[in-house]
Legacy VTK file of the C-alpha trace (Angstrom):
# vtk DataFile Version 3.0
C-alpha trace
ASCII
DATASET POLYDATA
POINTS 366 float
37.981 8.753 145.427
38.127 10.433 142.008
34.613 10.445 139.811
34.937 8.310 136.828
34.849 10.697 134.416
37.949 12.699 135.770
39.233 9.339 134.753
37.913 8.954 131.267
39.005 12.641 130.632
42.808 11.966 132.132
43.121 8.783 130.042
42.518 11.305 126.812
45.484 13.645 128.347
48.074 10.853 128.374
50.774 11.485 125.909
51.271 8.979 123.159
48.074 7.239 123.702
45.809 8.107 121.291
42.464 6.504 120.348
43.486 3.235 118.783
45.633 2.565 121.803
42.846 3.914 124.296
40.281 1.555 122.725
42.581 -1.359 122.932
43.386 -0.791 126.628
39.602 -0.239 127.287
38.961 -3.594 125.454
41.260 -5.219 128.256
40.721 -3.282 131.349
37.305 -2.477 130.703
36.743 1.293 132.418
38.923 4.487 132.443
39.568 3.868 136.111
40.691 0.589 135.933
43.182 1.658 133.085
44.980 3.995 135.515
44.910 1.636 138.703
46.438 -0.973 136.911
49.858 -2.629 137.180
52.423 -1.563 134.932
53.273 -5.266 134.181
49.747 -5.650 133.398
49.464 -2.905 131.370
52.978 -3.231 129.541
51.186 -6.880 127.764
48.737 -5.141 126.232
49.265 -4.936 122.740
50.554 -1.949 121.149
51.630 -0.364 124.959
54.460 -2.072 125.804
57.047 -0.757 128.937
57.682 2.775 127.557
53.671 3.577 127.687
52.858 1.783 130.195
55.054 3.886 132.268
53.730 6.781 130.824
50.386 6.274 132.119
51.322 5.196 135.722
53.454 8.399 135.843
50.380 10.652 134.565
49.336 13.151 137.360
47.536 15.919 136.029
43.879 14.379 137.582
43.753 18.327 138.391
43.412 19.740 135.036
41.275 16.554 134.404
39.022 17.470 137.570
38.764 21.582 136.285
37.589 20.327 132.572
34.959 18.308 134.315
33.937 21.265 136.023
33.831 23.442 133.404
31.045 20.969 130.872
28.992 20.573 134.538
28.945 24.356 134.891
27.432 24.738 131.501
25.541 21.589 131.619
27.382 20.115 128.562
27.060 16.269 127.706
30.275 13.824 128.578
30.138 11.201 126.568
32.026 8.004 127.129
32.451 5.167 124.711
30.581 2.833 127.144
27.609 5.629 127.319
24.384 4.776 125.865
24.284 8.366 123.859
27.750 8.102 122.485
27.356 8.031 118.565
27.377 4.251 118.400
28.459 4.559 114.431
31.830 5.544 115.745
32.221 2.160 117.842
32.326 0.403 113.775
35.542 2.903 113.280
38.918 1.480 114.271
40.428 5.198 115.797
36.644 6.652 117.287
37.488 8.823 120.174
37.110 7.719 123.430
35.385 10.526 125.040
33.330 13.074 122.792
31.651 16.329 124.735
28.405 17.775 123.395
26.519 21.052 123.384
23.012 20.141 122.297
19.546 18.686 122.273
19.534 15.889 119.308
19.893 12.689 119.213
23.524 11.696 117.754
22.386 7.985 117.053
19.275 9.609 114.769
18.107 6.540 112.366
19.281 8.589 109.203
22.499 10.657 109.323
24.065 12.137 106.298
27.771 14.420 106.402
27.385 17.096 103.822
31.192 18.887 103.273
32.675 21.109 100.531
35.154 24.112 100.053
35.229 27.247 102.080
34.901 29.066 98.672
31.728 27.914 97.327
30.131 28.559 93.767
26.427 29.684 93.823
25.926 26.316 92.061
27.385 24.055 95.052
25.198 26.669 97.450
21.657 25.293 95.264
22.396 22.153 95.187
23.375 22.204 98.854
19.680 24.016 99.609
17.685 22.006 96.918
18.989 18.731 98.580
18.349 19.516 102.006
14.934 21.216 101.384
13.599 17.989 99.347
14.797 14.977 102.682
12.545 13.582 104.944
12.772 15.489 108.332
12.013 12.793 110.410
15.050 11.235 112.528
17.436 12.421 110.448
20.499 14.626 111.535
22.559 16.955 109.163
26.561 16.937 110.493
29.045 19.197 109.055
32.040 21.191 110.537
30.643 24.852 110.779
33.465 26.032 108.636
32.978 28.674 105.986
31.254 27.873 102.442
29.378 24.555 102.333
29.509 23.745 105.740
27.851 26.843 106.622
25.433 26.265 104.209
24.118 22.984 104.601
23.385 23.799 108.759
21.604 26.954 107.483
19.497 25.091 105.346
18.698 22.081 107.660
17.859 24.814 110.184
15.307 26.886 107.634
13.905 23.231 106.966
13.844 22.002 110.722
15.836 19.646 110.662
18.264 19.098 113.156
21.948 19.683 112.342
25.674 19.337 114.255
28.573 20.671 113.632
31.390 18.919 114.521
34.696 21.255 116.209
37.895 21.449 115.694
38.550 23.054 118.970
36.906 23.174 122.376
33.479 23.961 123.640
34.448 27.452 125.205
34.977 28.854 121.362
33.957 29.150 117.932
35.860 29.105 115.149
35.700 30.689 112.762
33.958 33.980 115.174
31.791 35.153 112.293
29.433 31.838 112.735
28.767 32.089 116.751
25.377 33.330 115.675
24.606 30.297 113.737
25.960 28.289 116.270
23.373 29.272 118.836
20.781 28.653 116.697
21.627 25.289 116.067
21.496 24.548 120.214
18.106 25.002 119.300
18.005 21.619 116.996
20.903 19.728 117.216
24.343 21.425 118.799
28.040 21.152 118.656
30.409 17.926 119.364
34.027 17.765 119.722
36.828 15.508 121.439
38.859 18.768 122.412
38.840 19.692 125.719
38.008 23.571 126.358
41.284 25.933 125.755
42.128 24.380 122.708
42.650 26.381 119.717
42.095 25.542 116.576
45.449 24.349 115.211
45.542 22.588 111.573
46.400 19.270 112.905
42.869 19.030 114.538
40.526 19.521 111.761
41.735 15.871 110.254
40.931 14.364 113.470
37.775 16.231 113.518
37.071 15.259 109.944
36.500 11.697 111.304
34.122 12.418 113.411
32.282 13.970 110.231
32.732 10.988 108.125
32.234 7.958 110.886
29.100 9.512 112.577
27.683 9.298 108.814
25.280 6.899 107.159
26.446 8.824 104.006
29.005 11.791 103.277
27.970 14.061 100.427
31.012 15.784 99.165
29.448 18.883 97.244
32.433 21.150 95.834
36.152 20.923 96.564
39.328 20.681 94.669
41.892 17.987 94.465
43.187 18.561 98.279
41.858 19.491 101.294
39.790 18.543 104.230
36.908 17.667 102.151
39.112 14.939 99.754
40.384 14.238 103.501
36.558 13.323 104.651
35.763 11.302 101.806
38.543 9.025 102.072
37.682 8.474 105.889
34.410 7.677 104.462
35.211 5.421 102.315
37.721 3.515 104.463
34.820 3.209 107.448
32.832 1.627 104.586
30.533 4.099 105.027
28.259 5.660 101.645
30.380 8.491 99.701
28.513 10.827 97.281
29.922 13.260 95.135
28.658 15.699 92.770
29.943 16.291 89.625
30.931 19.585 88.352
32.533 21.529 84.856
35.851 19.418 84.159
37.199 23.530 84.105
36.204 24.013 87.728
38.737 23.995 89.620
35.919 23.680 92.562
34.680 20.713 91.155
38.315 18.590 90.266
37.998 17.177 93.649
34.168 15.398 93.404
35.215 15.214 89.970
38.045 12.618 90.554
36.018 10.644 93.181
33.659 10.231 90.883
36.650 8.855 88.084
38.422 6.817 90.533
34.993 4.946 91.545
35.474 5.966 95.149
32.376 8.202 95.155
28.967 7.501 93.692
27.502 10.356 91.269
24.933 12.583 93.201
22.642 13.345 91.033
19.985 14.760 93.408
17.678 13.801 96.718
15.051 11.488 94.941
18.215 8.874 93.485
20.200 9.100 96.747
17.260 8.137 99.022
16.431 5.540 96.534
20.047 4.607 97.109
19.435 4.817 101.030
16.707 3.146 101.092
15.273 5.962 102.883
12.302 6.933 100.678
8.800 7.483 101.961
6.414 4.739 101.396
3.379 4.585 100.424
1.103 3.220 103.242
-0.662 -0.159 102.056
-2.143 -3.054 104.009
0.432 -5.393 104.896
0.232 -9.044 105.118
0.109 -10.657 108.807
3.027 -11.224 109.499
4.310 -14.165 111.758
4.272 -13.968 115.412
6.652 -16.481 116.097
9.527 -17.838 114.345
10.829 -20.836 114.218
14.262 -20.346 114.082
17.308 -23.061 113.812
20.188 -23.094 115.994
22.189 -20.450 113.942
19.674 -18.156 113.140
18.948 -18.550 116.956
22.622 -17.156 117.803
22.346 -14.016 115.135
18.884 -12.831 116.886
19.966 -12.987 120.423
22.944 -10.847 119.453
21.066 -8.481 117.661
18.531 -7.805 120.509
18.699 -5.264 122.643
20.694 -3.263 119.841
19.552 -0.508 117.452
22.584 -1.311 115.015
25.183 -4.191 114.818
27.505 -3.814 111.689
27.842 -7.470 109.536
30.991 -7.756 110.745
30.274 -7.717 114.507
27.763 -10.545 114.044
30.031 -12.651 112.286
32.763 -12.457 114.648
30.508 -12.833 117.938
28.538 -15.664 115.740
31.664 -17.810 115.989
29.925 -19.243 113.092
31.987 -20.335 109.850
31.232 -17.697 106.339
28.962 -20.231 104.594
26.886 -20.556 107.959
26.522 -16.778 108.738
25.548 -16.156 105.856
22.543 -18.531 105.102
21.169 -17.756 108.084
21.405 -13.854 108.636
19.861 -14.291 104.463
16.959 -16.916 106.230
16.243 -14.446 108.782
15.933 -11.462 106.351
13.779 -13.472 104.143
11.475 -14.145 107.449
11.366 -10.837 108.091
13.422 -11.108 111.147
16.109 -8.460 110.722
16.743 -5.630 108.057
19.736 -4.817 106.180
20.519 -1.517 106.429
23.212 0.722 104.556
27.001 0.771 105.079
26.103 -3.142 106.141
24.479 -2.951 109.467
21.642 -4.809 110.284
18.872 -4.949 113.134
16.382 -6.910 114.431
12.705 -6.160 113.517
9.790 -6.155 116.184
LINES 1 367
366 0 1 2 3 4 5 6 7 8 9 10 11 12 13 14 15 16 17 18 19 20 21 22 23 24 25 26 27 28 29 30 31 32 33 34 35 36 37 38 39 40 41 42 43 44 45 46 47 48 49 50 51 52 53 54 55 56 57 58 59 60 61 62 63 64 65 66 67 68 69 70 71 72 73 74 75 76 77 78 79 80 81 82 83 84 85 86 87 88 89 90 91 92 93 94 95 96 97 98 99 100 101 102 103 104 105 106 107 108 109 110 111 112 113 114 115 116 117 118 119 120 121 122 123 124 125 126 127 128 129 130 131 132 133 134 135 136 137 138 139 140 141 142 143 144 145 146 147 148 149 150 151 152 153 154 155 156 157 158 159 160 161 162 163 164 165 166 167 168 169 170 171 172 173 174 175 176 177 178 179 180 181 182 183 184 185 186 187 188 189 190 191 192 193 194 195 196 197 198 199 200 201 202 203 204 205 206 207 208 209 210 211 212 213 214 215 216 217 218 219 220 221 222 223 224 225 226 227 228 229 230 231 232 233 234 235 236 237 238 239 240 241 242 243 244 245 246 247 248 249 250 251 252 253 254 255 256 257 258 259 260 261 262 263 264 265 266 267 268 269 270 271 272 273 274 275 276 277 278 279 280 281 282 283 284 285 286 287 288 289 290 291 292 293 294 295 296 297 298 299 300 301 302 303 304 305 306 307 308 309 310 311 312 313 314 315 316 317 318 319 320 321 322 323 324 325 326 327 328 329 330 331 332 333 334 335 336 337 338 339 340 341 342 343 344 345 346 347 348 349 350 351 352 353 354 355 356 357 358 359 360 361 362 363 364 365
């Protein structure tokens, strides 16, 4: 009988079934395993498979290539992480195409209270290096996480600085765990096993081709609270980021540069377009957050027990147990109409019950 995870690795190898279609036959059948030992009639209703893939994943037989990669992150005691895993970046569940299976070189935790994407071009000016540095030196360190994509230029930057400030940083790959591209940075990347690590859905042998670093650049933007975009011009994988950003409903910063800058026209025009908010520094984008440092003063008691009504009763019992749950995944396990949901997730905030939290996520207060 096969382990599991040779399972949840195969059901990544399957041709034509990429994440969307993974999550939706993982939303039926439940497990990886369960996927493969399926009927094909069974797996031919599910929506978006159909005959043609169905047949596609009874016919899959490559468990041994599956069974070697499994092998390979035991051998070096990397992380597999599963969707259904407790460690799995759970801000990726809230994104429609999340991978199914992620593997991880590190020590941090991916599901840190505050994470913020910092990305920018390869060729950075020594103004988008200081604000990159100034930023990072003036955060809180506490349970936050810096992710970027190790590339050259601001990438580069911001894990060096998170590093010199101890605070733990990932870079997310393009490629597979038994490389890194680009060569120049393996240094830096063995510093940051130290605090934080390395994450990637590409299994080990695969190279860095240009059709990965979009997929990779989701990763970056839907792991995010926030995505600081810091220099880049009208195109690339930057402009790429933000929009992912922005279409996860997730926080998108930009900072504004010389209308001559060719470095700058990117942020510039995300700025214009009102898809980006103007970054104007650490102190206004915590404010933003939410995530500045209070000022210790006595609190009033505050109530053991509430009292709550039927409604507000449903909202907490789906929130426990749960770091995070996203607006929209309370209202649509509520089964509560608009008006209702939203009187009562506002009673319960006002009773101190839950807290809203950026990017619309709320959870349930001790």
């Amino acid at each position: 009988m096969k382990d599991e995870e040779i399972y949840q690795i195969a059901l990544t190898m399957i041709p034509e079934i990429g994440s969307v279609l993974t999550r939706s036959l993982l939303q039926t059948m439940g497990t990886a395993s369960a996927i493969f030992q399926a009927k094909k009639k069974e797996l031919s209703a599910i929506e978006g498979i159909g005959e043609r893939k169905a047949k596609l994943i009874k016919e899959f037989i490559d468990f041994s290539t599956a069974e070697k990669e499994l092998n390979f992150i035991r051998k070096n005691n990397y992380q597999l992480l599963f969707q259904s895993d407790d460690l799995f970046p759970k801000r990726l569940l809230h994104c429609f195409d999340a991978p199914a299976l992620l593997y991880f070189n590190g020590n941090c935790n991916l599901n840190a209270g505050k994470i913020i994407s910092i990305v920018g071009t390869r060729n950075n000016s020594d103004y988008g290096k200081q604000i990159t540095e100034d930023f990072i030196a003036e955060l809180p360190t506490e349970n936050l996480l810096i992710l970027s994509g190790l590339a050259f230029g601001i990438d580069a930057i911001a894990h060096r600085a998170a590093l010199k400030n101890k605070i733990a940083t990932v870079g997310v790959l393009a490629h597979g765990l038994d490389r890194i591209y680009p060569a120049l940075h393996r240094n830096l990347s063995k510093e940051m096993l130290a605090n934080g690590g390395l994450l990637t859905e590409f299994r080990k042998s695969t190279l860095p081709d240009k059709h990965n670093f979009p997929k990779r650049n989701r990763i970056v933007a839907g792991m995010a609270d926030a995505t600081i975009v810091i220099e880049t011009a009208i195109k690339g994988g930057s402009i790429i980021t933000a929009e992912l950003a922005s279409t996860y409903n997730r926080e998108l910063f930009a900072v504004p540069g010389k209308i001559t800058d060719s470095k700058s026209c990117g942020c510039n025009q995300l700025i214009q377009e009102n898809k980006a908010y103007l970054f104007s520094g650490a102190a206004d984008f915590l404010e933003w957050m939410g995530w500045q440092e209070k000022t210790v003063v006595p609190k009033k008691q505050r109530i053991l027990f509430y009292e709550f009504t039927n409604d507000e009763l449903i909202i907490a019992d789906l929130l426990r147990g749960y770091e995070l749950k996203s607006m929209d995944e309370l209202y649509l396990s509520s089964g509560l109409t608009s008006s209702a949901f939203a009187a009562a997730i506002l009673s319960l905030e006002l009773q101190g019950a839950v807290q809203s939290l950026p990017g619309k996520m709320y959870r349930m207060l001790d």
